[in-house]
C-alpha positions in Angstrom: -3.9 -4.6 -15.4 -5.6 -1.5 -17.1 -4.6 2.1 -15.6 -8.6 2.2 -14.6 -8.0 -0.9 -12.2 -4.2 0.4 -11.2 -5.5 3.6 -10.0 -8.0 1.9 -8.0 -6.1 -0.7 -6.6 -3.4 2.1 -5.0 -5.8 4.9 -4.6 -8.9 3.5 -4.5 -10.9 3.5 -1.1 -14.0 1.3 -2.0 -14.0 -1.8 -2.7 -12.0 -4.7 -1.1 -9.2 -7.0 -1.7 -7.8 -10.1 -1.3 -4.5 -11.3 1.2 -2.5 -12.0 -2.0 -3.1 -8.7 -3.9 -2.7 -7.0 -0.7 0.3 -9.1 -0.2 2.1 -8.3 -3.8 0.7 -4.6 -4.1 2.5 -4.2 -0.5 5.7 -5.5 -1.5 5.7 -3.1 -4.2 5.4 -0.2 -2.6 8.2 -0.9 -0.1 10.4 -2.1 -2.9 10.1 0.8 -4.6 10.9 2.6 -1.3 14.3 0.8 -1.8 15.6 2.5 -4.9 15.8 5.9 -3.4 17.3 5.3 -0.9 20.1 2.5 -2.9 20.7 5.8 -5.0 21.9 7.7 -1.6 24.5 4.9 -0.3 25.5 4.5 -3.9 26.3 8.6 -4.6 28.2 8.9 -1.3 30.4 11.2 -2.0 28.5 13.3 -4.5 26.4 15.7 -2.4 23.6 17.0 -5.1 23.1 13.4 -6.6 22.4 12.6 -2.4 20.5 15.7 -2.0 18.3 15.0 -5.3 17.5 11.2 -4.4 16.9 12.9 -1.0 14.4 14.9 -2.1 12.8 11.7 -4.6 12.7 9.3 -1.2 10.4 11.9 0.3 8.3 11.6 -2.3 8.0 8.1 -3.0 7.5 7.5 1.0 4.3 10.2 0.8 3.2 8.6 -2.3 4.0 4.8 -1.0 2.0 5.7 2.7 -0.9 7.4 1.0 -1.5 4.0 -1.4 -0.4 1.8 2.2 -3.3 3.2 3.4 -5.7 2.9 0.4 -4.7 -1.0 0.4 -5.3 -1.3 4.2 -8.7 0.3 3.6 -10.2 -2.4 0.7 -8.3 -5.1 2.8 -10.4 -3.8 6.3 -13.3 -3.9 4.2 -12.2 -7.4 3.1 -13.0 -8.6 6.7 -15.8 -6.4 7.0 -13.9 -4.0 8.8 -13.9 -0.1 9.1 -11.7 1.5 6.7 -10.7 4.6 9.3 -8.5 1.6 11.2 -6.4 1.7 8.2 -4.8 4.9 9.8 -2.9 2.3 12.4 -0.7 1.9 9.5 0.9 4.8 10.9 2.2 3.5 14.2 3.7 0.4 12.9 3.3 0.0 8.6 5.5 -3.0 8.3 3.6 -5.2 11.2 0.3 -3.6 10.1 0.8 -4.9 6.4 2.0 -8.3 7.7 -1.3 -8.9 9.6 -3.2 -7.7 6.8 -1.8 -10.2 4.6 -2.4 -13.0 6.8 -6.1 -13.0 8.3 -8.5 -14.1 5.7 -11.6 -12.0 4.7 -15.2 -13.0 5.0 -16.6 -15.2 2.4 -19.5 -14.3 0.3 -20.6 -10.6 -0.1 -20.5 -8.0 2.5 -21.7 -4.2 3.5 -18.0 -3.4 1.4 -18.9 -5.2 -2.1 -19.8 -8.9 -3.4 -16.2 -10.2 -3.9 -12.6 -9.6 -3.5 -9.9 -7.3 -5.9 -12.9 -5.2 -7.2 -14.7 -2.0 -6.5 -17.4 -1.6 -5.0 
């Protein structure tokens, strides 16, 4: 994947895209959640390494909610939905991603683009 198509696919808000880039892309983002936070429980003890991968968790989670919400936008549009319902992901990310992996898109072109995992 270029860096053209990487920055569009996690910060991109036109466009749409599929359930299994949605899917994968997801995953990715709260995997890389996990390694902050690994980095806390495994420098228990040591209070600047905690208060340092402290300080990296909050920004990966701003970074991981802001691209959360640019998936959830191209996946809406996927189903020829509003993008502004991507902001639900807010209230409940993990059920919100779920559901947006699972319910298909609309076949064919739409208002949102002519096909799947590229812009507009």
């Amino acid at each position: 994947m270029d860096s053209k198509a990487f920055l569009w696919l996690f910060f991109g808000l036109s466009g749409r895209i599929g359930r299994i880039t949605h899917f994968w892309a997801g995953l990715l983002l709260y995997l890389a959640r996990l390694y902050p936070v690994y980095m806390i429980i495994a420098n228990t003890g040591d209070e600047a390494a905690q208060t340092t991968w402290g300080g990296v968790f909050l920004i990966v989670l701003g970074a991981a909610i802001v691209c959360h919400i640019s998936l959830a936008v191209k996946r809406l549009h996927d189903f020829n939905a509003s993008g502004w319902f991507a902001f639900l992901f807010l209230l409940g990310d993990i059920l919100f991603w779920i559901v947006l992996s699972l319910i298909p898109g609309q076949p064919g072109p739409n208002r949102f683009g002519s096909r799947p995992n590229s812009p507009k």
